[in-house]
N, C-alpha and C positions, 0 to 999 in steps of 0.2 A: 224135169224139175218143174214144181208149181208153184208158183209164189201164190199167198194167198187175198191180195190187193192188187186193182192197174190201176194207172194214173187217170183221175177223170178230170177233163180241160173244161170247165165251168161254160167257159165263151163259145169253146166250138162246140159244145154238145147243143147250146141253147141255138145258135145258127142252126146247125144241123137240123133241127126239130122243129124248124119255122112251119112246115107245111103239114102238121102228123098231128092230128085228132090224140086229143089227152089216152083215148085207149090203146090205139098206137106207138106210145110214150112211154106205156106201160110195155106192151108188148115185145116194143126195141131193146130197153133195159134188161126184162126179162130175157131175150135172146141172149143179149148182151154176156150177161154172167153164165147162163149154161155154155158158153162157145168158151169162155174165160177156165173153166170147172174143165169141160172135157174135148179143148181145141177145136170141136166141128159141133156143127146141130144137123141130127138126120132129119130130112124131111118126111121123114115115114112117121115119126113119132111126133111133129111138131102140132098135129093137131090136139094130141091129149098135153103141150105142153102148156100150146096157149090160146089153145081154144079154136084157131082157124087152120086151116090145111096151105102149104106154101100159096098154090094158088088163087087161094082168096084174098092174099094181102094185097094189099093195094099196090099201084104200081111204086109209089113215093117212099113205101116201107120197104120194099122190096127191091130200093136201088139202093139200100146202106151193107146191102150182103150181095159177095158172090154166087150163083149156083154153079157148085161144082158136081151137078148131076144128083146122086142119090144126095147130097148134104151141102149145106151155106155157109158161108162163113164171112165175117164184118173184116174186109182186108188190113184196117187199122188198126184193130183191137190183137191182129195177130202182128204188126208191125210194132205195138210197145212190148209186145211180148217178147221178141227178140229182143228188143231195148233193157226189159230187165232183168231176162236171161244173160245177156254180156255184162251188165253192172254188178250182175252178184257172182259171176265167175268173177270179175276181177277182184270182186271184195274180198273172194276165197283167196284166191293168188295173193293176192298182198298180208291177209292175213297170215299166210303159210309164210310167207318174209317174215312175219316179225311187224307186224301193220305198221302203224304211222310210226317215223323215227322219233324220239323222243326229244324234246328241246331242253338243250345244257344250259339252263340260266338259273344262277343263284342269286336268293333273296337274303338281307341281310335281316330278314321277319321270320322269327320260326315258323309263326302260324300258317305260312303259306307252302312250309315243306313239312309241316310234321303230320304223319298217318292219321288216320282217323282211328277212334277208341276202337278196340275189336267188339266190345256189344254192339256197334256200330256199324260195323261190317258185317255181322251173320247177322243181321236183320232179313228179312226173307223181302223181295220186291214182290208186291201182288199186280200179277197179267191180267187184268181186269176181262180180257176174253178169252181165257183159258185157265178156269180156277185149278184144272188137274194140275198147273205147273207152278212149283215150289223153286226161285234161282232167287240165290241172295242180291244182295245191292252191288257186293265187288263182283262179283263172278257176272251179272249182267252186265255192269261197266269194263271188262275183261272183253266179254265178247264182241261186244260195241265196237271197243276200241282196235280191236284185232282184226273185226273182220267188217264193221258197220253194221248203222240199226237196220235194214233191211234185209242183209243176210242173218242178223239175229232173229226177228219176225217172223222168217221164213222155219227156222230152227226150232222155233218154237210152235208154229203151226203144225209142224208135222210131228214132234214129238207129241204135241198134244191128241192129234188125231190118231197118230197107233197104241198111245196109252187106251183112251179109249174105246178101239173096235178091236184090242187085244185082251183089255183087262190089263194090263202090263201097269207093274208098279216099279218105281228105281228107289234105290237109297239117296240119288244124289240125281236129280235131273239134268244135273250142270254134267256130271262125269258121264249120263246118259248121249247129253249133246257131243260131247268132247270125244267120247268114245265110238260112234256110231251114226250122229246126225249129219255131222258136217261132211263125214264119208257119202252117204248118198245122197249132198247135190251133186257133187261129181257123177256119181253111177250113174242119176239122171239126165243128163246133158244129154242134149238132143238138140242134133244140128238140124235146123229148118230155116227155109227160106225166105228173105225178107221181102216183106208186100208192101207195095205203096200205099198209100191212104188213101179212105175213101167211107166219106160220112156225109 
């Protein structure tokens, strides 16, 4: 499973970066997301990535990753990953519940329980990063509520990306999710190891 965002901690990134040259900054980041994209960075390829070979990095750059021989890896960056590998299985699990219980309280104000008009509901919500996806305003608030905005995000990042490096069109991108997406984060699950931090 790949979420397509990690959480960036503002204060410890800027601590962290106290001693690393603005193109080292760039450098880090840029590792940062390929390790994010495909778990490891080979060192065989790092020179065509970012321009220098592992061993020219400085020693300063070069203590924010492991080497684990042929490839490095940021031991932090794969410890929130774990973190939001578990937050969206459970989002899945609760959703498969029936998500959040619903609260019995009655208003003596219509306004506050009556439906919204249906032109009102088939309005289409525009995913401002991914124009291929077409999900209305209920059926995004459906998933939301079922399963939470990040397992939705996730949902939509990957329908987005095999719409298109398939070509693939749906009649209904919501029945595409319901039918097939939320099936493979489960398939995806992949049990790894959690690393301490280290930035």
């Amino acid at each position: 499973m790949k979420a397509p965002s990690f959480q960036f901690y503002a204060q410890d990134f800027l601590t962290g970066i106290m001693y690393l040259t603005n193109e080292e900054i760039g450098i880090y980041i840029k590792m940062l997301a390929k390790q994010w994209t495909d778990e490891k960075i080979p060192k065989k390829r790092l020179g065509l990535f970012v321009g220098y070979e592992w061993e020219k990095l400085s020693e300063e750059l070069k203590s924010k990753f492991k080497d684990c021989g042929e490839y490095v890896v940021n031991e932090r960056l794969e410890a929130e990953r774990n973190k939001k590998i578990k937050f969206l299985e459970k989002q899945i699990i609760n959703g498969q519940k029936g998500g959040r219980p619903k609260k019995n309280s009655k208003s003596n104000n219509p306004s506050l329980t009556q439906k919204k008009p249906l032109e009102e509901e088939d309005e289409y919500e525009e995913e401002k990063e991914y124009d291929n996806i077409k999900i209305k305003k209920v059926e995004k608030l459906k998933l939301i509520e079922k399963y939470g905005l990040d397992a939705y995000q996730w949902f939509v990042y990957k329908l987005s990306n095999y719409k298109l490096s398939n070509g693939k069109t749906y009649k209904s991108d919501y029945g595409a999710i319901n039918s097939w997406v939320i099936k493979e984060l489960g398939k995806n699950k992949k049990t790894e190891s959690t690393f301490t931090s280290n930035r």
